[in-house]
Residue frames as qw, qx, qy, qz and C-alpha x, y, z in Angstrom:
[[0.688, 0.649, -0.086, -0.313, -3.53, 2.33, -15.93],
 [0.335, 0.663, -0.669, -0.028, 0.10, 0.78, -16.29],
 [0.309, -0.078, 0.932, -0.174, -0.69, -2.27, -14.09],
 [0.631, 0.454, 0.394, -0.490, -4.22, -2.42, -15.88],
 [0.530, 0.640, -0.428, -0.355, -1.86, -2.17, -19.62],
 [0.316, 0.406, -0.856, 0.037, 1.07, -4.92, -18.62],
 [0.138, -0.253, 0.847, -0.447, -0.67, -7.07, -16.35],
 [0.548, 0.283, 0.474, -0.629, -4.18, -6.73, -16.51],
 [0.600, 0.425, -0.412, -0.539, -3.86, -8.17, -20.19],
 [0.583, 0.205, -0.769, -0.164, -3.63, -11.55, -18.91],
 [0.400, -0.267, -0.737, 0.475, -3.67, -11.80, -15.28],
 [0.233, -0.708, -0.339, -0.575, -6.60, -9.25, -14.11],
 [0.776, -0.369, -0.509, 0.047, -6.20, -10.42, -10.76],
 [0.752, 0.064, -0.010, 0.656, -2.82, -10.12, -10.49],
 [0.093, 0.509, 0.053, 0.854, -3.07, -6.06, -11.99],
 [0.402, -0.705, -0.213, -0.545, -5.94, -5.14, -9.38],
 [0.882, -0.354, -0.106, 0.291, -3.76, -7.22, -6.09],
 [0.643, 0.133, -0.026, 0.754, -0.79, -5.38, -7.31],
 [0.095, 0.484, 0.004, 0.870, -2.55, -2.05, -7.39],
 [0.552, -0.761, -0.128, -0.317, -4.30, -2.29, -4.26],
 [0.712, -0.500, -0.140, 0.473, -0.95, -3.25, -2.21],
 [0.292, 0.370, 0.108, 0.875, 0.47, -0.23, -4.13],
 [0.286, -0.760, -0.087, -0.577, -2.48, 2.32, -2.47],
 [0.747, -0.595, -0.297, -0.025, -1.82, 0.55, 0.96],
 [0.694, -0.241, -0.146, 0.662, 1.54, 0.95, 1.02],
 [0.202, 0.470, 0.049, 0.858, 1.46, 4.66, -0.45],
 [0.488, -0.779, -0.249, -0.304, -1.29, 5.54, 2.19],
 [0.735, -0.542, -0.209, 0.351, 0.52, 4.00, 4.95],
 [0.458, 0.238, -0.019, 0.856, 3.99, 6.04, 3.31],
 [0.112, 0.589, 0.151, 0.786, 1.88, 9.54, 3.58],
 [0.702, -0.698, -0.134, -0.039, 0.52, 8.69, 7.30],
 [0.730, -0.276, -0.081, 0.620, 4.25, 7.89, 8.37],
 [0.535, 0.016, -0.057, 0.843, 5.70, 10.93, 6.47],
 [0.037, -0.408, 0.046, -0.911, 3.10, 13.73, 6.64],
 [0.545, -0.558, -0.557, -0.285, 0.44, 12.92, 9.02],
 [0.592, -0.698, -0.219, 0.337, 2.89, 13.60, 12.29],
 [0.135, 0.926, -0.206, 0.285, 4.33, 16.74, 13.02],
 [0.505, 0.390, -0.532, 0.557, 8.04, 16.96, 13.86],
 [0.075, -0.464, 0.446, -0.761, 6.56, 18.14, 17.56],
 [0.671, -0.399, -0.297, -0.550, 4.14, 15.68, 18.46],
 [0.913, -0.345, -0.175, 0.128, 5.69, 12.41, 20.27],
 [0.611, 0.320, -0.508, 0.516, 8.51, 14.08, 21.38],
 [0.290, -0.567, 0.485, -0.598, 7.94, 15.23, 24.71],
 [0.859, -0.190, 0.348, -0.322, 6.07, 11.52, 25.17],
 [0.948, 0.153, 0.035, 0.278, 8.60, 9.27, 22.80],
 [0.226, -0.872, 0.196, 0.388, 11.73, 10.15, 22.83],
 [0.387, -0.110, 0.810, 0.427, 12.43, 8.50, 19.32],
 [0.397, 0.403, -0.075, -0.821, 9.54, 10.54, 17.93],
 [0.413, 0.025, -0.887, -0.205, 7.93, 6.71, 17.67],
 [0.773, -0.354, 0.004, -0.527, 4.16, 6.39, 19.24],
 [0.351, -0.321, 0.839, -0.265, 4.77, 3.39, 22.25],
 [0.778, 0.198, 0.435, -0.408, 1.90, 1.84, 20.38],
 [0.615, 0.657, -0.347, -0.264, 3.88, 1.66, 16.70],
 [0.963, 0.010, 0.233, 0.137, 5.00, -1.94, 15.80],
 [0.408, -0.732, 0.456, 0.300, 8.61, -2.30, 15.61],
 [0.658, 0.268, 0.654, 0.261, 8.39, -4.27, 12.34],
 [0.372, 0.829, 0.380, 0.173, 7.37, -1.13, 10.74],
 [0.405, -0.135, -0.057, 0.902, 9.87, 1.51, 9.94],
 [0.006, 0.877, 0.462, -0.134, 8.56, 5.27, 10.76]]
């Protein structure tokens, strides 16, 4: 609703682009911070950091 008030009054585009990189990043946030448990990858990572997770991406 607040990108849809300040944005979406002129640039529509713009409001609906903004709020979809907003859900992507919040998903991704709640995968990273609840989705693994404090016990999974440690016995297999020892940086409690899947071998497969891209190093670009902080976890």
């Amino acid at each position: 609703m607040i990108l849809h008030g300040t944005l979406g009054k002129r640039h529509r585009r713009t409001a609906l682009a903004a709020g979809l990189v907003f859900t992507v990043w919040f998903a991704w946030f709640l995968v990273t911070w609840l989705g693994l448990p404090d016990s999974y990858p440690a016995p297999l990572c020892p940086a409690d950091v899947p071998p497969w997770w891209p190093s670009f991406i902080p976890a």
